[in-house]
TORDREN-459952 format. One line per field, with one value per residue (C-alpha): residue number from 1; x, y, z; residue in one letter. Coordinates in pm, 1 decimal. Layout:
% residues N
num	[NUM; ...]
X	[X; ...]
Y	[Y; ...]
Z	[Z; ...]
residu	[a; ...]
% end
This chain:
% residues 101
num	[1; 2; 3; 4; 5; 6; 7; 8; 9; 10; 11; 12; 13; 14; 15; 16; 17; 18; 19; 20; 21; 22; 23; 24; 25; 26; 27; 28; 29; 30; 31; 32; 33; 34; 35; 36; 37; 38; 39; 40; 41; 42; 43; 44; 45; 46; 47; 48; 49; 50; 51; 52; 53; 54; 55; 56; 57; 58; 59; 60; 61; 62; 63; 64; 65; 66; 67; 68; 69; 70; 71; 72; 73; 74; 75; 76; 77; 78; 79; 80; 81; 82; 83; 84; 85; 86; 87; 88; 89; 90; 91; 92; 93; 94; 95; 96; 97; 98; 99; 100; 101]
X	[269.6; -152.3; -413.9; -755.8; -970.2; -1346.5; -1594.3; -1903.5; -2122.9; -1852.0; -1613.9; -1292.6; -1111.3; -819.2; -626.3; -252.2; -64.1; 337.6; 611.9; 562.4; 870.6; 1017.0; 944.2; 595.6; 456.2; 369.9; 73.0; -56.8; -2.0; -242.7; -494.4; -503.7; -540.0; -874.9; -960.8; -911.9; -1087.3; -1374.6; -1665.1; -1544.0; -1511.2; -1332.1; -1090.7; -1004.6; -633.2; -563.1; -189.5; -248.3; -87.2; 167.7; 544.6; 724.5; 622.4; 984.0; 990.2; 867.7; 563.5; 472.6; 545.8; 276.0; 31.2; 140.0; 156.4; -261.3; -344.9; -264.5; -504.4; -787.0; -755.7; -794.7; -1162.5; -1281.7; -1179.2; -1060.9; -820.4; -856.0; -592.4; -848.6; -562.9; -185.2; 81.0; 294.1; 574.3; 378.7; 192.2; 523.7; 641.9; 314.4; 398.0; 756.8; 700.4; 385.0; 169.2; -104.1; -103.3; -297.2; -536.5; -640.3; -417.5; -534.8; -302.4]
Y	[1476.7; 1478.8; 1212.2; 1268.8; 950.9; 986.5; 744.9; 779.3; 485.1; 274.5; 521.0; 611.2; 916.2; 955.6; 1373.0; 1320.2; 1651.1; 1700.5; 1468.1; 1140.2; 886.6; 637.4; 824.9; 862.0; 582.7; 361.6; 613.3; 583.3; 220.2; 220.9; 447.6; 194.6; -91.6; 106.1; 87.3; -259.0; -411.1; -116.6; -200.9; 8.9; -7.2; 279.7; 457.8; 822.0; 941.6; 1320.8; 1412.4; 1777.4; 1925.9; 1620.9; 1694.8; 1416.4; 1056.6; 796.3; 443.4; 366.3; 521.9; 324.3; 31.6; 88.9; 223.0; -109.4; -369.1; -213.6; -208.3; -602.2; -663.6; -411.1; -537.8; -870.1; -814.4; -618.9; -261.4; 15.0; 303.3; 675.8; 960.7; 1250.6; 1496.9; 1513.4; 1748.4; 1755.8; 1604.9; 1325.0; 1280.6; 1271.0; 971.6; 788.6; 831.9; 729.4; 454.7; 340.8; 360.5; 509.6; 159.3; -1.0; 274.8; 595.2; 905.4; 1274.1; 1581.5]
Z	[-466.1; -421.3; -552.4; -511.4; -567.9; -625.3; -686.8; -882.9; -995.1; -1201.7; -1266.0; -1044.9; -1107.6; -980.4; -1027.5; -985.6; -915.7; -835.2; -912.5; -921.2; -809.9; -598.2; -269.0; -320.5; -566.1; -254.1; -195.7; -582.6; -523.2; -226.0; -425.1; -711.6; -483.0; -342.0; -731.4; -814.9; -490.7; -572.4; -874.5; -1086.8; -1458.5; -1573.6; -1419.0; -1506.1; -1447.8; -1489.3; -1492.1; -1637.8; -1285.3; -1267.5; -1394.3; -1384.7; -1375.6; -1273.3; -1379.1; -1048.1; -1088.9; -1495.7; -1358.6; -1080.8; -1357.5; -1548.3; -1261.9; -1177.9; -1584.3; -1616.9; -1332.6; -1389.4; -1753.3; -1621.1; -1426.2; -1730.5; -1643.7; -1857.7; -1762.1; -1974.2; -1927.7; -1961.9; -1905.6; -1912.3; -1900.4; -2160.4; -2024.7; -1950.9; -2288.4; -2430.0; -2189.5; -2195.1; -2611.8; -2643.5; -2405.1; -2605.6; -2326.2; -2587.7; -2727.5; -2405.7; -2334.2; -2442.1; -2330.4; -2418.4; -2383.7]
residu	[x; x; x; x; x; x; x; x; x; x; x; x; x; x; x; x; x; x; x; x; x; x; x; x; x; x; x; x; x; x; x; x; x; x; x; x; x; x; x; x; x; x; x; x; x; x; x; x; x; x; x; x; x; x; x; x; x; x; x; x; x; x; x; x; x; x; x; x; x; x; x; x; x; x; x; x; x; x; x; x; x; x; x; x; x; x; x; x; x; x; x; x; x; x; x; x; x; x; x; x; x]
% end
C-alpha cells in the first residue's frame, strides 16, 4: 500500500493506492493523525487505485471522522474504485460524507 498526503491552504488530500488492511492501516493511521493536528478543513481521500479496504482500515477512517467532525472538518471521497464505492455503500458510509465513484 502508498498514501500520498498533500497540503494546500485548508485542504488535505490524501491518494490511497493498494490494499488496505491490518498490516498496513498503522501507516494511514499516522497520515490522518498529520491531518487532524494540521488546519485543515477538508480532507480529500481518493481510493480509485485502492482494491480492498479491511475492517481495520473503516474503523481508522471512522475513529479520524468522529474527531475531524468534531473541530469542524469535512472529509470528500473524490474517487473510488468500485470495490470500494460498493463497501463505503453497503456499509452506509455515504451517509456521513460524500463518496463519488
Amino acid at each position: 500500500m502508498k498514501i500520498d498526503l498533500s497540503f494546500s491552504g485548508d485542504v488535505a488530500s490524501m491518494k490511497i493506492e493498494g490494499i488496505l488492511n491490518s498490516e498496513n492501516a498503522h501507516l494511514l493511521q499516522e497520515k490522518l493523525t498529520e491531518v487532524l493536528k494540521s488546519d485543515a478543513l477538508l480532507l480529500e481521500l481518493d481510493f480509485f487505485e485502492c482494491r480492498n479496504i479491511s475492517s481495520t482500515g473503516i474503523g481508522k477512517i471512522l475513529l479520524f471522522y468522529k474527531d475531524f467532525i468534531g473541530k469542524g472538518g469535512e472529509i470528500e471521497v473524490i474517487r473510488s474504485s468500485t470495490s470500494v464505492y460498493e463497501l463505503f455503500s453497503m456499509l452506509k458510509i455515504n451517509q456521513l460524507f460524500t463518496v463519488n465513484a
